[in-house]
N, C-alpha and C positions, 0 to 999 in steps of 0.2 A: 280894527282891533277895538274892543269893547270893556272897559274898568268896571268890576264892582264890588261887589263887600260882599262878606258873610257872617252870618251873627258870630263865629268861630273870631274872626278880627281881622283873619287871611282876607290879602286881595285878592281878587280871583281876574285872572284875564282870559279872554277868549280870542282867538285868533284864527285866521282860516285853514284849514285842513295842510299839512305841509309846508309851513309858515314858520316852524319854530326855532329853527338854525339860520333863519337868515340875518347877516351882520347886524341890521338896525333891532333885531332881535334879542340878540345878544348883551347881555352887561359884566365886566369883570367886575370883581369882591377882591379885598383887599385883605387877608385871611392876617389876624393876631391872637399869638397865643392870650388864652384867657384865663384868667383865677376864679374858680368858682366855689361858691359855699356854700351849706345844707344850714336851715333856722329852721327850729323845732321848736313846740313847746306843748304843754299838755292843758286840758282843759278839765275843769272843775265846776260842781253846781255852785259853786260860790265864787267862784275866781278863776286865772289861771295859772302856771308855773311860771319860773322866769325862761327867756330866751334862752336855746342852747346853739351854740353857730360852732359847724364842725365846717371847716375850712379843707383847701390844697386835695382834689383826689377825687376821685368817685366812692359813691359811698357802696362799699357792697353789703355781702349779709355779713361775714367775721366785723368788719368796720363800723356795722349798726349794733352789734351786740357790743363789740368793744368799747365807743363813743358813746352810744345811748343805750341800751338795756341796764349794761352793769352798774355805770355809772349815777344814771336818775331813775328809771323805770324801777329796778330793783330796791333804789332805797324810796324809792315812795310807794312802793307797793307795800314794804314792808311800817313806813310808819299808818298808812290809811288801813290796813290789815283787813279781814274778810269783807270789807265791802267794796273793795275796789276791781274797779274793770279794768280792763285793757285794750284799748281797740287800735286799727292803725288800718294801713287804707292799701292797697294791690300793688303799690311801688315792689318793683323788682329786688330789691334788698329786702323787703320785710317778708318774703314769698320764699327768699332758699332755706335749704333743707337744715343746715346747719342753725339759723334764727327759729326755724320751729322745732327744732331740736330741744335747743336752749327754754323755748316758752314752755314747751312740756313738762322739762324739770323743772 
């Protein structure tokens, strides 16, 4: 068997053809539940916003519009007014139909 890295941070092991089931092979995981949290914030040529941590949940598209558009995106769109952009990145909440709904209007 052979250890190495990848610039990703993943170990990567190699092992021989067939190898992969056998007992010394093998490691159990000790599986706990977890709490996980989303921290956002937005960026400006001078600065940036405060932190926003949406906690307990996955964040879908109703849950990004509900916790982050209406909430921050919409009133700071509204005090920076026509020169403000919007951008945000291929995450699976920012991509349903309902969140580009909402940006349209």
């Amino acid at each position: 068997m052979r250890v190495g890295s990848s610039d990703c941070r993943r170990q990567l092991i190699w092992r021989e053809s067939g190898t992969a089931y056998r007992p010394e092979n093998i490691q159990e995981k000790d599986r706990y539940p977890t709490c996980s949290i989303m921290v956002g914030a937005g960026i400006l040529i001078n600065g940036r916003t405060r932190l926003h941590v949406v906690a307990n949940g996955t964040m879908t598209g109703q849950r990004y519009i509900d916790k982050v558009l209406l909430p921050h995106v919409r009133l700071f769109r509204g005090a920076v007014g026509d020169k403000f952009v919007f951008m945000d990145d291929n995450a699976t909440c920012h991509q349903a139909l309902a969140v580009q709904d909402f940006l349209e209007s």
